[in-house]
NUZA-313217 format. One record per residue (C-alpha): residue in three letters; x, y, z. Coordinates in steps of 0.001 Angstrom, whole numbers, padded with zeros to 6 digits, always signed. Example, Ala and Ser with C-alpha at 12.3 -4.5 7.8 and 13.67 -1.06 7.14 Angstrom:
# NUZA-313217
ALA+012300-004500+007800SER+013670-001060+007140
END
This chain:
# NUZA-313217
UNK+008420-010740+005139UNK+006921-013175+003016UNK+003953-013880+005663UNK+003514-010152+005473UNK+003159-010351+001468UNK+000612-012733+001787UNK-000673-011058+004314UNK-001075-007763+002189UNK-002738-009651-000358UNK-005154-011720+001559UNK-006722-008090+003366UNK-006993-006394-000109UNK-008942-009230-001471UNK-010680-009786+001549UNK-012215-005987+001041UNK-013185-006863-002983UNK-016583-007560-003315UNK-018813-008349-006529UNK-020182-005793-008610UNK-024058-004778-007596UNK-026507-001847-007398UNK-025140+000855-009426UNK-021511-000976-010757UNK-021134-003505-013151UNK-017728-003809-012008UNK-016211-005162-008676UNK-015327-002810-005990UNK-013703-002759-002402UNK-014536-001689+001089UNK-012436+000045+003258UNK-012367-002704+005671UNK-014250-005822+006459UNK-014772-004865+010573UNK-018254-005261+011133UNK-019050-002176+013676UNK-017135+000591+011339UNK-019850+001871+009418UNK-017419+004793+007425UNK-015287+002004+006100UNK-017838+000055+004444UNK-018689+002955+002148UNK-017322+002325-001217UNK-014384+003053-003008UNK-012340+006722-002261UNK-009330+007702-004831UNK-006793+007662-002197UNK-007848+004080-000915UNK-007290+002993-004306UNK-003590+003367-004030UNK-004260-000088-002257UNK-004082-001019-006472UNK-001031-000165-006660UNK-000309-003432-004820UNK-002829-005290-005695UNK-002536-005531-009589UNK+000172-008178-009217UNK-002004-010112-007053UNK-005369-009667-010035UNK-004675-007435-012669UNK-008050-007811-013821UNK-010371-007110-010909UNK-007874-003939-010329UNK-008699-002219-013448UNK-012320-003574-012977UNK-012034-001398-009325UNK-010789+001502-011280UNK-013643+001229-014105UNK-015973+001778-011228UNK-014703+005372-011433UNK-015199+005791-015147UNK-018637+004539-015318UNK-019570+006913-012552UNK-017957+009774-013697UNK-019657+012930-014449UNK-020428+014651-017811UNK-018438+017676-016699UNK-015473+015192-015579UNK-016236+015105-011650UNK-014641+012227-009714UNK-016758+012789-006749UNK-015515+011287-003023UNK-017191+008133-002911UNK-018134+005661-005791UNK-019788+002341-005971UNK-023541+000480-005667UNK-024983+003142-004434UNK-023754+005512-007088UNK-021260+008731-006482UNK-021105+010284-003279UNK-020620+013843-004151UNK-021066+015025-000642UNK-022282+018730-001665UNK-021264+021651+000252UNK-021547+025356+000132UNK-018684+027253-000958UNK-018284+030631+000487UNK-015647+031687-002801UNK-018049+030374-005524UNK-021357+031250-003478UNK-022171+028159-004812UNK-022996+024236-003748UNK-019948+022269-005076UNK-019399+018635-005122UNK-016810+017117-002683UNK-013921+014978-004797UNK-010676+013242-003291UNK-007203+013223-003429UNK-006205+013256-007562UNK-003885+010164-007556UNK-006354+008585-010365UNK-003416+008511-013394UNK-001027+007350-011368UNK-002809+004506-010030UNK-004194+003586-013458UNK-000743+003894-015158UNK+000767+001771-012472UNK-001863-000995-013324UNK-001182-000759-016801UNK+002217-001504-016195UNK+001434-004652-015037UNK-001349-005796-016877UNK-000667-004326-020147UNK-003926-003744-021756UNK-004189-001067-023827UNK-007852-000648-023981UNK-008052-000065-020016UNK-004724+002639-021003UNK-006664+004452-023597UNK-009748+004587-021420UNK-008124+005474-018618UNK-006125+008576-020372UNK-009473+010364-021296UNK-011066+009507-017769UNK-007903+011211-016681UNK-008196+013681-018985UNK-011382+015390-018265UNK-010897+014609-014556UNK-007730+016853-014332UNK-009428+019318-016493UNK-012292+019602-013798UNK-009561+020225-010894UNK-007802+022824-012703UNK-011600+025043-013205UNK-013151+024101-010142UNK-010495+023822-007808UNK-008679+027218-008821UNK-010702+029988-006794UNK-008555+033067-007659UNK-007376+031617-011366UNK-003627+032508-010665UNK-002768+028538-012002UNK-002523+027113-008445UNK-005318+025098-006429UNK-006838+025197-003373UNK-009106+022240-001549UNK-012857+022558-002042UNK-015726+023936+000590UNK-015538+020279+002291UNK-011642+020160+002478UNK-011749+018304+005757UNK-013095+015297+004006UNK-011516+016502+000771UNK-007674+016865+001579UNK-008190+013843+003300UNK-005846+014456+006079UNK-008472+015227+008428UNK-008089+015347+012031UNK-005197+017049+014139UNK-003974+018419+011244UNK-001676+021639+012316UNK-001903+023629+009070UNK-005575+023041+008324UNK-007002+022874+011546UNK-008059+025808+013395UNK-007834+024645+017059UNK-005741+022191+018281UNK-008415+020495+019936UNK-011053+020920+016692UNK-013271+022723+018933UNK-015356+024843+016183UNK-017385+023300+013299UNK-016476+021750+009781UNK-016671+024906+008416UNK-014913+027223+010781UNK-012527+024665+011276UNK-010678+023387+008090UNK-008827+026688+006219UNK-007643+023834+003094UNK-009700+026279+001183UNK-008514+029492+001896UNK-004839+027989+001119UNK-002853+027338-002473UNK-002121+023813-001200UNK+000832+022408-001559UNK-000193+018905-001231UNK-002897+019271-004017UNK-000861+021183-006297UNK+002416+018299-006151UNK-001085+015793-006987UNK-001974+017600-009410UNK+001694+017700-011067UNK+002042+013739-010549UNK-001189+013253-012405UNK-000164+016000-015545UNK+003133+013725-015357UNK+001280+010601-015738UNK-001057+011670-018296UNK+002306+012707-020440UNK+003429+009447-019677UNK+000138+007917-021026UNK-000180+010124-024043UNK+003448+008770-025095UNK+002877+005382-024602UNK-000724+005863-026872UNK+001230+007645-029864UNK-000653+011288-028794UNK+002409+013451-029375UNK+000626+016930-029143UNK-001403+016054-025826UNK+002353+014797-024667UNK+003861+017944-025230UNK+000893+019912-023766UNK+000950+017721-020886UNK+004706+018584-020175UNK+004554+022214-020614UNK+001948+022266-018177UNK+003723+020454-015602UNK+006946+023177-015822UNK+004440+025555-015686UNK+003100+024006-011867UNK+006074+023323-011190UNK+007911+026317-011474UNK+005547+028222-009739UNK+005085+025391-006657UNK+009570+026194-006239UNK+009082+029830-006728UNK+005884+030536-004386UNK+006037+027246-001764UNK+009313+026632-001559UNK+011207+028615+001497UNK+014276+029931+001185UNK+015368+030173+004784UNK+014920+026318+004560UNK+014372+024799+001497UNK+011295+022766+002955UNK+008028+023523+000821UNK+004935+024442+002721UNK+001084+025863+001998UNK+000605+029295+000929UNK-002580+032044+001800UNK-004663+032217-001454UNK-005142+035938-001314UNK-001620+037049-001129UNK+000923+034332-001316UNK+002637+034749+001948UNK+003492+032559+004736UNK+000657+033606+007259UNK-003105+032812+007823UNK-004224+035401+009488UNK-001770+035862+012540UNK-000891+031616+012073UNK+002845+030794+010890UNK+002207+028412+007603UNK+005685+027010+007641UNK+004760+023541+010164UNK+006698+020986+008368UNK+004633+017872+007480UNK+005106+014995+005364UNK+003989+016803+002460UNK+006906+018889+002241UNK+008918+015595+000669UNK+006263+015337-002238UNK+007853+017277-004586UNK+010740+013996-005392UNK+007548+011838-005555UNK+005804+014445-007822UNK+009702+014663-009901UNK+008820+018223-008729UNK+012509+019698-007660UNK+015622+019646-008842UNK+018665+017512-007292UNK+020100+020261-005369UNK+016494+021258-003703UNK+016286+017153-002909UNK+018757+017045-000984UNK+018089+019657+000849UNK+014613+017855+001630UNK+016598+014796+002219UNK+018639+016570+005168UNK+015447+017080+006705UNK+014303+013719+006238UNK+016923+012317+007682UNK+017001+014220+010662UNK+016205+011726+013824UNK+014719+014952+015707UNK+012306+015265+013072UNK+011342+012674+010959UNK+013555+009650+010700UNK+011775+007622+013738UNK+011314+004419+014253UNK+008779+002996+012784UNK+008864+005619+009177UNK+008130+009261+008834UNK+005433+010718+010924UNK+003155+013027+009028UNK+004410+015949+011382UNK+008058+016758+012206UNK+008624+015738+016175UNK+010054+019163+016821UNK+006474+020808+015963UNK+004593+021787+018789UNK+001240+020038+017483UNK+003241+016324+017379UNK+002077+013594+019319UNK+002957+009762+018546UNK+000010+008473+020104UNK-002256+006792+017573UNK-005669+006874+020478UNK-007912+007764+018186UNK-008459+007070+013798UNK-007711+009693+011363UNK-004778+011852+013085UNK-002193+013658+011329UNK+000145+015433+013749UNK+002344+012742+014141UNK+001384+009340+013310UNK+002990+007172+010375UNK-000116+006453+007307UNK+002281+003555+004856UNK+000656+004677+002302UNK+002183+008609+002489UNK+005655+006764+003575UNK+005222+004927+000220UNK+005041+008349-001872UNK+008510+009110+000439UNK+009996+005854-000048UNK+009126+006134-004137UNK+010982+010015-004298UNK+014015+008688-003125UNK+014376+006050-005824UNK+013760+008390-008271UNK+016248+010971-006655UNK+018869+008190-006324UNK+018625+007270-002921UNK+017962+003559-003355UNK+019883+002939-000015UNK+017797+005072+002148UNK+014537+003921+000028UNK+015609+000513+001670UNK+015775+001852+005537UNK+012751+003451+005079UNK+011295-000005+004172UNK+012637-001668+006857UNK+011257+001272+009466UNK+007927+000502+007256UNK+007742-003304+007738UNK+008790-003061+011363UNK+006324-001253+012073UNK+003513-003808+010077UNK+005514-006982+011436UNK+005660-005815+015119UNK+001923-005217+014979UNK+001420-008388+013082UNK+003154-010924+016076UNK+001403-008658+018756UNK-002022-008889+017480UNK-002082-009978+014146UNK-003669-006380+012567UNK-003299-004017+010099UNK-003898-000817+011394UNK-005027+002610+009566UNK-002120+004038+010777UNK+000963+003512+013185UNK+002926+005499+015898UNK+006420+006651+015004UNK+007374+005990+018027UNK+005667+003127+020078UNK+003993+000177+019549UNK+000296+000783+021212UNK-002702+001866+019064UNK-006020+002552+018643UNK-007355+003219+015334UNK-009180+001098+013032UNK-007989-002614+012022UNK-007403-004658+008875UNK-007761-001637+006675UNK-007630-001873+002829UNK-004870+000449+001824UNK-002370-001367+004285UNK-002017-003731+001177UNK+000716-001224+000100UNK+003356-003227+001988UNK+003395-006189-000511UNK+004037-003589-002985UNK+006738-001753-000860UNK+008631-005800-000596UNK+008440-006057-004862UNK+009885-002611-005037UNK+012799-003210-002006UNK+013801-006529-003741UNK+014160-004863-007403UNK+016214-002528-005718UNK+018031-005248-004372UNK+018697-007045-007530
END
């Protein structure tokens, strides 16, 4: 374990590089791999949860990563996809419900991450700075990411990018194959997401959280409200009462279906709402039955990001960005982090374990970190040495407080 801390460390600040072109602060790559050209394109939101471990190893250069978003920001509050020396990477795309061009953004986990580092490095100036970033970044989502104005969100024209859970995914995909086009392809849009809407909770939460800690009692309170106000209507709308499991929605009329398509695959997403503090006790643990369940998603090596009972599952990693099956740490983190909060510390533990197996056994075969992992086996082909794999030295500080 402690090789694999070091380890962690050593490939997030192996992706840091000095600040140039259009940042005056330092920023990461995906990866250092020489021949993958998509993973040397600047800094995404959901890469930066690699932060999240790397503020104990440099406090400083991880706010200094996260400043890259402020500085780049938009007037109207747009975090776009991509951000760095060459400037944002809005990645425009038609929208067929706005009849509009509309920037592409990423998955919201911005005041979390920035809280989190906070935490840690305890400077207020980065906290205050980071709250109205936050701010006006949230405050973008909720008017451009709300089609039909009913209070719940939907991914943007270029979900398949956007959502970013991208290939093989069985709710978003058309085709099991992805035989059609971008376009015709991804539905993210035409859904009230679930996964976007328990983001968008998590970051309302954190922005409470921040407005507390700065003394701004009536954005608190606002911030709060809001988040029963999600909330409520994520367990009244997504959550299934055959089941208790929580799954997408259609946009038009709030049912189950897409057309003649069953919406109800569970995927990891359906445990978000204990990372998002989203449900109450009795609806966690009816999502920790589930979790649990060895048929479905308690494998191996973690929880895959589609239950192994779905048709669409497959735990072959052969190819980079899947999501019917195979195990991303970083989503097994926001698992691993529910069940503390619900109370399940010993179960938080076994899913670290499954986690660092599956890391270690790669490790002493051939001394990678891959993009993702199988559930279920140990062979793989997706990209190497990837940044956000730096989550596991943060998944040992968190097993060893529990431990205490």
């Amino acid at each position: 374990e402690k090789i694999m801390y070091i380890g962690a460390f050593n490939l997030a600040r192996g992706c840091m590089l000095p600040p140039s072109g259009e940042t005056s602060h330092n920023y990461y790559v995906f990866s250092r791999e020489p021949l993958w050209g998509w993973g040397h394109g600047h800094q995404v939101l959901h890469e930066s949860l690699s932060m999240l471990a790397y503020v104990y190893l440099d406090a400083e250069s991880a706010q200094g990563s996260q400043r890259v978003y402020m500085e780049q920001q938009r007037e109207d509050g747009l975090i776009a996809y991509r951000h760095g020396p060459r400037g944002r990477g809005e990645y425009p795309h038609y929208s067929t419900l706005y009849g509009d061009t509309m920037a592409t953004t990423s998955a919201p986990f911005y005041s979390w991450i920035n809280y989190e580092i906070y935490q840690v490095s305890g400077d207020r100036l980065f906290l205050e700075d980071a709250y109205y970033s936050g701010k006006r970044y949230l405050e973008w989502l909720i008017i451009n990411r709300d089609a039909d104005g009913d209070g719940l969100l939907e991914w943007g024209p270029y979900g398949i990018i956007e959502n970013v859970r991208d290939w093989y995914n069985a709710v978003f995909q058309v085709s099991a194959e992805r035989y059609l086009d971008v376009d015709k392809e991804d539905i993210s849009d035409e859904l009230e997401c679930l996964d976007l809407n328990l983001m968008a909770i998590n970051e309302i939460n954190y922005l409470s959280k921040m407005a507390k800690e700065l003394g701004f009692k009536p954005d608190e309170s606002y911030w709060k409200k809001l988040s029963v106000k999600m909330t409520g209507m994520v367990n009244e709308k997504m959550r299934s009462p055959s089941d208790g499991f929580y799954y997408h929605i259609n946009r038009v009329d709030d049912s189950w279906f897409f057309m003649d398509r069953d919406l109800r695959r569970q995927e990891i997403i359906g445990f978000l709402p204990m990372w998002a503090g989203a449900c109450d006790e009795d609806q966690a643990a009816v999502l920790v039955k589930t979790l649990t369940d060895t048929t479905k998603f308690w494998r191996k090596f973690g929880v895959p990001t589609l239950s192994a009972d779905d048709p669409w599952f497959s735990p072959y990693v052969d190819y980079c960005c899947k999501w019917n099956g195979p195990v991303w740490l970083l989503w097994d983190y926001m698992v691993f982090r529910g069940l503390i909060d619900y109370g399940y510390e010993g179960l938080a533990i076994e899913l670290a374990d499954k986690m660092l197996l599956a890391a270690g056994t790669q490790l002493s075969k051939n001394h990678n970190y891959w993009e993702s992992f199988s559930p279920d086996n140990e062979v793989l082909n997706c990209p190497t040495n990837y940044i956000w794999d730096a989550i596991i030295a943060r998944l040992l500080i968190d097993k060893y407080r529990l431990r205490r």
